[in-house]
VEXLO-236869 format. One record per atom (N, C-alpha, C): residue in three letters; x, y negated, z. Coordinates in pm, whole numbers, padded with zeros to 5 digits, always signed. Layout:
! VEXLO-236869
ALAXYZ ...
This chain:
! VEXLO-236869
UNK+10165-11217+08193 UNK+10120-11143+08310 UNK+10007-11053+08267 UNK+09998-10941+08317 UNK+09922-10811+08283 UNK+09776-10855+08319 UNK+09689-10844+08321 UNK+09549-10867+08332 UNK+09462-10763+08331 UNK+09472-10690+08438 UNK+09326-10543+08448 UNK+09170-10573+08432 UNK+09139-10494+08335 UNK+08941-10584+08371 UNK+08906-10535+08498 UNK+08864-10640+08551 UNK+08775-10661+08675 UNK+08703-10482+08679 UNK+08655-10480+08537 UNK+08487-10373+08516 UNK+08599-10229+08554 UNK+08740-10182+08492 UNK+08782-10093+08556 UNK+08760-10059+08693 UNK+08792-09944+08669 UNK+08779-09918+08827 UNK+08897-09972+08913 UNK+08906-09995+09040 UNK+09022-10043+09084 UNK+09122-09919+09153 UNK+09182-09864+09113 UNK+09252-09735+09205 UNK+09364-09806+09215 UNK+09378-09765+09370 UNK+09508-09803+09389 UNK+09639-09719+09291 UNK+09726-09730+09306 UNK+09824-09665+09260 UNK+09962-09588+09386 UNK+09979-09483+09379 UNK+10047-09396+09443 UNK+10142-09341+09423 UNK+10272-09383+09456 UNK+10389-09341+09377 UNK+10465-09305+09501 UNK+10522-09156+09544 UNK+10602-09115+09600 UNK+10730-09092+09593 UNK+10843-09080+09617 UNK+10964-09047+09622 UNK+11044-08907+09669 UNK+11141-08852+09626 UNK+11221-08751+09675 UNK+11296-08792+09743 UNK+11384-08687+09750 UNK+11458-08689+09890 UNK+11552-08799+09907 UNK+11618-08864+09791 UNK+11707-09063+09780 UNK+11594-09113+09805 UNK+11480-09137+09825 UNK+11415-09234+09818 UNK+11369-09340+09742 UNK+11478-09294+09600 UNK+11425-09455+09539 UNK+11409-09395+09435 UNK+11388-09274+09384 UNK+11370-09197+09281 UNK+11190-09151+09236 UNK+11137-09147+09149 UNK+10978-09138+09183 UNK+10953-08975+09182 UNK+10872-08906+09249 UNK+10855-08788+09222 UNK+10718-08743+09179 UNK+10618-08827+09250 UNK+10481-08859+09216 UNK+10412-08947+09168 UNK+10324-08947+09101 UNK+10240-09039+09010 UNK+10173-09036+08971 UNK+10005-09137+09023 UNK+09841-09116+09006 UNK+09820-09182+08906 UNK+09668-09126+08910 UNK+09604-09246+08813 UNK+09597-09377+08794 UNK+09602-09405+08923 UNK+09613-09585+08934 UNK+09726-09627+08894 UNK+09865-09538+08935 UNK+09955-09620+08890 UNK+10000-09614+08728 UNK+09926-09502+08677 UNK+09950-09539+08530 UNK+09857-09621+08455 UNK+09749-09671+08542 UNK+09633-09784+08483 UNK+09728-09894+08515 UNK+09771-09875+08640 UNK+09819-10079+08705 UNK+09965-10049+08584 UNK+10088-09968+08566 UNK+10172-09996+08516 UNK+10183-09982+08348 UNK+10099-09866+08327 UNK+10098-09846+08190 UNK+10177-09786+08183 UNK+10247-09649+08232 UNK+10331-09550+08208 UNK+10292-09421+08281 UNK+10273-09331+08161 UNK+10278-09198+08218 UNK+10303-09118+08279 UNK+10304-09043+08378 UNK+10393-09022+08509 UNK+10505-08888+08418 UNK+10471-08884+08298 UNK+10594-08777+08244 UNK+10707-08859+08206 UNK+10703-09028+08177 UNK+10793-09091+08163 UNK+10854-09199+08269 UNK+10817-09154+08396 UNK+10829-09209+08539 UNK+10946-09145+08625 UNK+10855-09028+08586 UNK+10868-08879+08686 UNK+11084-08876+08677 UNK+11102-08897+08835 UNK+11286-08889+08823 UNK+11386-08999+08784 UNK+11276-09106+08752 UNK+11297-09270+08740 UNK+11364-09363+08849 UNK+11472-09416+08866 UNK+11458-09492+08947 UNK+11344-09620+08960 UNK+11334-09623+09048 UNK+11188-09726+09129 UNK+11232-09897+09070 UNK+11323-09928+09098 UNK+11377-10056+09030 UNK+11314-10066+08937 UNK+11298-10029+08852 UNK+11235-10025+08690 UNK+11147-10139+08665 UNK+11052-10094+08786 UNK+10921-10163+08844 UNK+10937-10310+08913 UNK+11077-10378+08942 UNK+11100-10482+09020 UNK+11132-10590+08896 UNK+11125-10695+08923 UNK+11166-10815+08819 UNK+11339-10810+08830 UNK+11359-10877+08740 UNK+11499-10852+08712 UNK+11564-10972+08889 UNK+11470-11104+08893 UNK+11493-11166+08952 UNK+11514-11092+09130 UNK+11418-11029+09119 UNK+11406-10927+09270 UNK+11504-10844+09289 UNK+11513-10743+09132 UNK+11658-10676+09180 UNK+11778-10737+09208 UNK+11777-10887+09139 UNK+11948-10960+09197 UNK+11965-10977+09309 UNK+11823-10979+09366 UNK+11810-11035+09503 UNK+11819-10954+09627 UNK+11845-10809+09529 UNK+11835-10716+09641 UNK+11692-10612+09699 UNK+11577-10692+09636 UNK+11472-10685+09732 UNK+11409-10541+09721 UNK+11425-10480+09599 UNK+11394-10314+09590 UNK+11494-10242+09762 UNK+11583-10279+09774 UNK+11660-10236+09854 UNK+11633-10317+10001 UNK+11624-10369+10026 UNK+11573-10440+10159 UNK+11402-10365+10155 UNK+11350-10375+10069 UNK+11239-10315+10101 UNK+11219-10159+10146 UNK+11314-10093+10079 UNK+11336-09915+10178 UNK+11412-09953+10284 UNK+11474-10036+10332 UNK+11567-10015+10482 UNK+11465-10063+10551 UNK+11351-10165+10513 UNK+11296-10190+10616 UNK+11179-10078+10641 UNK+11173-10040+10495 UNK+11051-09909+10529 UNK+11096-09792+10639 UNK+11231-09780+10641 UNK+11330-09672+10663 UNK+11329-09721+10838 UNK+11370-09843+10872 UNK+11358-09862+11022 UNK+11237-09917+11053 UNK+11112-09959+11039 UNK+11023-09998+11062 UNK+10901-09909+11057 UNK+10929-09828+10924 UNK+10842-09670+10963 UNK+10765-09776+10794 UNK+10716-09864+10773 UNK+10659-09935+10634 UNK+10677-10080+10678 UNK+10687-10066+10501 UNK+10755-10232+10462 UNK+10599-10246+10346 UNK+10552-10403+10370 UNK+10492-10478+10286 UNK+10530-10558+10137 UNK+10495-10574+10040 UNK+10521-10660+09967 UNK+10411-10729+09882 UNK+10459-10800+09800 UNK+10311-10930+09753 UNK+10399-10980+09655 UNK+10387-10942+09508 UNK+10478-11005+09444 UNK+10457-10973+09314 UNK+10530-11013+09181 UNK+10538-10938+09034 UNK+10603-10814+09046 UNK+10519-10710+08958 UNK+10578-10581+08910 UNK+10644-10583+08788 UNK+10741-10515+08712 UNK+10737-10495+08608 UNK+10648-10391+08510 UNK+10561-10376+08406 UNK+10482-10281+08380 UNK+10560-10207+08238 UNK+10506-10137+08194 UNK+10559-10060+08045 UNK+10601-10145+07948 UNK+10524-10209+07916 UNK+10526-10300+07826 UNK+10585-10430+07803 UNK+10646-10483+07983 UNK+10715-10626+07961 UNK+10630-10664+08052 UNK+10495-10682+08051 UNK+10414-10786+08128 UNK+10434-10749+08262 UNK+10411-10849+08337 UNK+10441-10860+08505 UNK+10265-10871+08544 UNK+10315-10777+08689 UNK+10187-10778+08706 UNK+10187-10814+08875 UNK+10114-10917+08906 UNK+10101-10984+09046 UNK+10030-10883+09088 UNK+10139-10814+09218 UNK+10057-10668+09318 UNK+10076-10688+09432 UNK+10024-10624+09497 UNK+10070-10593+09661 UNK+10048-10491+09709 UNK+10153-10420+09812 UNK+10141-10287+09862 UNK+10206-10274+09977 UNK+10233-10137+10020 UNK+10275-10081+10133 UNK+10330-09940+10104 UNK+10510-10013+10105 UNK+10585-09846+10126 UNK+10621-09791+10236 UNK+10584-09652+10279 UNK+10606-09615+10453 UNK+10721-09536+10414 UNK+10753-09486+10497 UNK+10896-09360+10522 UNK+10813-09233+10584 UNK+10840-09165+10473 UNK+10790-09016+10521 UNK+10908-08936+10577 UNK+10912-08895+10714 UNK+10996-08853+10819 UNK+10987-08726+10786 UNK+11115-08650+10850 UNK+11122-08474+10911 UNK+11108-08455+11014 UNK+11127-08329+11042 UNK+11053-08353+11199 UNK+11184-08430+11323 UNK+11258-08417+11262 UNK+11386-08464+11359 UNK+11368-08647+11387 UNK+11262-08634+11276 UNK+11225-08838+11232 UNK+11356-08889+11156 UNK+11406-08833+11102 UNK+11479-08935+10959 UNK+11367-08926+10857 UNK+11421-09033+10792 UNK+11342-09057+10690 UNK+11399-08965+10547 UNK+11263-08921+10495 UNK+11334-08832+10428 UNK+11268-08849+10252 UNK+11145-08940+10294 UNK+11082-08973+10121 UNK+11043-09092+10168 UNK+10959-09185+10062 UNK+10871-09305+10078 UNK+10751-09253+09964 UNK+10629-09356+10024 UNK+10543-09333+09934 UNK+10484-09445+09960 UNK+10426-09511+09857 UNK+10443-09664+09845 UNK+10289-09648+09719 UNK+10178-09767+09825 UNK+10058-09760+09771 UNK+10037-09906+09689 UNK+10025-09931+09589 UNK+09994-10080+09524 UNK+09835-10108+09475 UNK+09835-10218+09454 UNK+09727-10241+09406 UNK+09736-10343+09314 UNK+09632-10358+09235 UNK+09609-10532+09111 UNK+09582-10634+09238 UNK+09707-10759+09244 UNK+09673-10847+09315 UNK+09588-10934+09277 UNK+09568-10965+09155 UNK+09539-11107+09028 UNK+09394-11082+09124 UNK+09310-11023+09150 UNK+09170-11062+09198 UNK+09167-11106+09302 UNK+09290-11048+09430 UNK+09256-11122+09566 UNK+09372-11250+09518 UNK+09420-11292+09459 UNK+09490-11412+09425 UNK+09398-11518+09390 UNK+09325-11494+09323 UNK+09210-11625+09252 UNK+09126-11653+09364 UNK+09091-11507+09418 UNK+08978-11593+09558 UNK+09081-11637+09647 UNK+09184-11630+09663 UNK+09250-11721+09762 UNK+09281-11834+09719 UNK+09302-11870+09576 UNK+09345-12040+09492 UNK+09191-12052+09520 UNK+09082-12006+09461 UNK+08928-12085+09491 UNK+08922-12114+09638 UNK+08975-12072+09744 UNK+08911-12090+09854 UNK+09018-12202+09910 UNK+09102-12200+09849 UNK+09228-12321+09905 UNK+09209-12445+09829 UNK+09166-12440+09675 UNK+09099-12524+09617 UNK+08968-12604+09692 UNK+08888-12504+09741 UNK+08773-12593+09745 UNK+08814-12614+09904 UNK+08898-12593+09980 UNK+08926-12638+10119 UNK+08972-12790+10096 UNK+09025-12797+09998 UNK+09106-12965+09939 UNK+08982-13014+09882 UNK+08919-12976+09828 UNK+08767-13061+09806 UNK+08726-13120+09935 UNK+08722-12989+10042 UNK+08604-13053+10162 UNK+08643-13161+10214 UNK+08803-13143+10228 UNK+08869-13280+10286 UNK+08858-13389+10214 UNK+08854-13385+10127 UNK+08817-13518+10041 UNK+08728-13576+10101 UNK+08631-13494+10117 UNK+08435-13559+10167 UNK+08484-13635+10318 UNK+08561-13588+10413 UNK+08558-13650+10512 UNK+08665-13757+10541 
């Protein structure tokens, strides 16, 4: 699993889509810190790339644009795949960017490094099983 230093800065990462939707068309700084790929070797990529092999069997790259697609944005909380192999525990939010008629006509889908809000949630669930102990 990928491991960002804390001391980086934290940018989210910003990856947009063309007109299929599952194709990347845009790509920030964050997301070439969180993934480790250049947006010249992204750029026209399918988005899968980025899903565990286990997620794509499962469908979930694809359940995640239909729900972005009727819901207006879809959530997720899960492993990425990065450049290199390592998985990286993220979470984000892909919306559906509409025309004016309201179809959906792109997504743009914001992530972030989960691994820091993950540990304060094991410390705080950890020491919740401590307190109960005491009483």
């Amino acid at each position: 699993m990928r491991n960002t230093s804390p001391s980086s800065p934290r940018l989210p990462s910003l990856i947009q889509t063309g007109q299929d939707r599952e194709r990347s068309r845009d790509w920030n700084a964050g997301a070439r810190r969180l993934f480790g790929s250049p947006e010249g070797e992204v750029h026209g990529r399918h988005l899968t790339l980025f899903f565990t092999p286990e997620d794509r069997g499962r469908g979930e790259p694809q359940a995640e644009w239909r729900t972005a697609a009727a819901l207006g944005r879809a959530s997720d909380d899960g492993f990425h795949v990065c450049k290199d192999g390592t998985r990286l525990r993220g979470n984000g939010v892909t919306a559906a960017l509409r025309d004016q008629a309201g179809a959906p006509r792109a997504n743009t889908k914001v992530s972030r490094d989960g691994i820091g809000q993950k540990g304060a949630e094991d410390a705080v669930r950890a020491s919740e099983e401590r307190l109960r102990g005491c009483f």
